[in-house]
N, C-alpha and C positions, 0 to 999 in steps of 0.2 A: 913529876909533880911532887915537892915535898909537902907531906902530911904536917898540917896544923895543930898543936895542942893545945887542948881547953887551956884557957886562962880562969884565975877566980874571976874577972872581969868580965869574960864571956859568959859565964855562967849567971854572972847574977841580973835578978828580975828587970825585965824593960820597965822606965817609967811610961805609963802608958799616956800622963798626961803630954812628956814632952815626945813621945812617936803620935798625939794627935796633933800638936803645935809645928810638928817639921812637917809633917804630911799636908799642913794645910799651906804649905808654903809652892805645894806643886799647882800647878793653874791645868784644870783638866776640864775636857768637854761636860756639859750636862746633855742627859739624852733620856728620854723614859721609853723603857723595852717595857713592851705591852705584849699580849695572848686573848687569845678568844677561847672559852670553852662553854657548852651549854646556852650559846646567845647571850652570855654576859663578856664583855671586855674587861681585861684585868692589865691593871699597868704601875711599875715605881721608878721612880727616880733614879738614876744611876752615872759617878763619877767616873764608874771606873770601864772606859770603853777604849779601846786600840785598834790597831791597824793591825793583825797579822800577817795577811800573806794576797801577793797580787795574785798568784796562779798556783792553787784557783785564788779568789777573791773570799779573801774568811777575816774576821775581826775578832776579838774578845770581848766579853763582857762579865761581871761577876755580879753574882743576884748570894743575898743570904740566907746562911741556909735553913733558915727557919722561916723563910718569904714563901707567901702562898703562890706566888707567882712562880716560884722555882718549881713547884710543884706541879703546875700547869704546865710549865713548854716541859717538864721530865715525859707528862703523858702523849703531849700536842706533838713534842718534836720539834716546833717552830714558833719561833719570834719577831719580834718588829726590833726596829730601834729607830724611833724617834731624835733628830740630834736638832734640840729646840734653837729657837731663834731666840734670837737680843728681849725682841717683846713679851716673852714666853717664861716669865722669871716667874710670875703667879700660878702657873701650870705645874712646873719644878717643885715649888714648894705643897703646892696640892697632892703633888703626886707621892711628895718625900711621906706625907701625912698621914694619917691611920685612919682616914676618909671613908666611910664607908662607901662610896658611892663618887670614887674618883674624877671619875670621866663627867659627873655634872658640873653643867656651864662652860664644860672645855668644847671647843670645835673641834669638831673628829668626823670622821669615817672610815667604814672599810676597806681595804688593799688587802685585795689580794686572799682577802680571809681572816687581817688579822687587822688589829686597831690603829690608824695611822692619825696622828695630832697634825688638822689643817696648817697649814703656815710654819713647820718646822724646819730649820733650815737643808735639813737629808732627813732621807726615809730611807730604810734597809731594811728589804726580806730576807731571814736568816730559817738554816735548818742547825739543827744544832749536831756537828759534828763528834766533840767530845768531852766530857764532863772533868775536869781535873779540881781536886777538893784543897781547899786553901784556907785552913783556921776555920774561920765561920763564915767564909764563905764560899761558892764553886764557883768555879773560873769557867765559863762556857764557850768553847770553840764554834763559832758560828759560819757555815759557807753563806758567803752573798747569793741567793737567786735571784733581788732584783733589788735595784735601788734608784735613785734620782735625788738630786738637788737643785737648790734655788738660790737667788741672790741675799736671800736674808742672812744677816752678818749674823753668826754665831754666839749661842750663849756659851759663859766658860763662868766656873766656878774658883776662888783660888782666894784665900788669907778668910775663910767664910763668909764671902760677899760676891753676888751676881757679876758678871761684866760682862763683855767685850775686849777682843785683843786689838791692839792696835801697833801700827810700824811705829818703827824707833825713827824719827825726825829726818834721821841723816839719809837712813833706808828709803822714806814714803817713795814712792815712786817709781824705787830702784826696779822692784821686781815685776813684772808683767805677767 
């Protein structure tokens, strides 16, 4: 591997407006990762959720790190991830929000021990594997211990506006 050397280009400051203007150009799931601690449910909004590893079954997710929630599954250990439906855009935006009291007027109950939003399109029981820190936020390695899905078509967030994905014309159909 040949070694790279700084450029003045490389060095100089990211505009942060246009790395939030390409960043919103990726279309990614919304999901709110929730925790139980003391009989209160705790839950936020989150874009940033993956797929890591079939065996075992482990995903990403990143919480930041000044989120009281992050704080929570550090003690708990364990998390939910809610991966909302189509209908669920007023939930998302509830949850993005400094709400005191999130979970009001949302349907929910408990799974498993931790806070699970009725009607979301996947539920996933995670333990949290390993913490890796990332600017301001921590990237948290999660093993699946249970999860389940439903037919409800997916929320996805992407140009700062709720959706749905949908096949390209030529495709509908194609795939089974």
């Amino acid at each position: 591997m040949i070694p790279v050397q700084p450029t003045e280009e490389r060095n100089s400051p990211m505009d942060a407006h246009q790395f939030k203007n390409s960043m919103a150009t990726v279309t990614g799931p919304v999901a709110v990762v929730t925790a139980h601690r003391d009989g209160i449910p705790h839950g936020t909004t989150v874009s940033s959720l993956a797929s890591l590893s079939m065996s075992p079954a482990m995903i990403t997710v990143a919480l930041d790190n000044g989120s009281a929630l992050l704080a929570i599954v550090r003690e708990t250990g364990t998390f939910g991830v809610n991966v909302l439906a189509a209908g669920q855009h007023e939930a998302a935006t509830r949850f993005a929000s400094r709400h005191d009291d999130r979970f009001a007027g949302v349907a929910w109950e408990f799974a498993d021990g931790l806070p699970h939003l009725t009607g979301s399109s996947a539920w996933l029981r995670c333990d949290v594997t390993a913490e890796i820190p990332g600017g301001d936020h921590t990237l948290l390695l999660g093993t699946v211990r249970d999860c389940s899905a439903t037919d409800a078509t997916p929320l996805v967030y992407s140009r700062r506006t709720f959706g749905t994905h949908a096949a390209l014309p030529a495709l509908a159909g194609a795939a089974s």
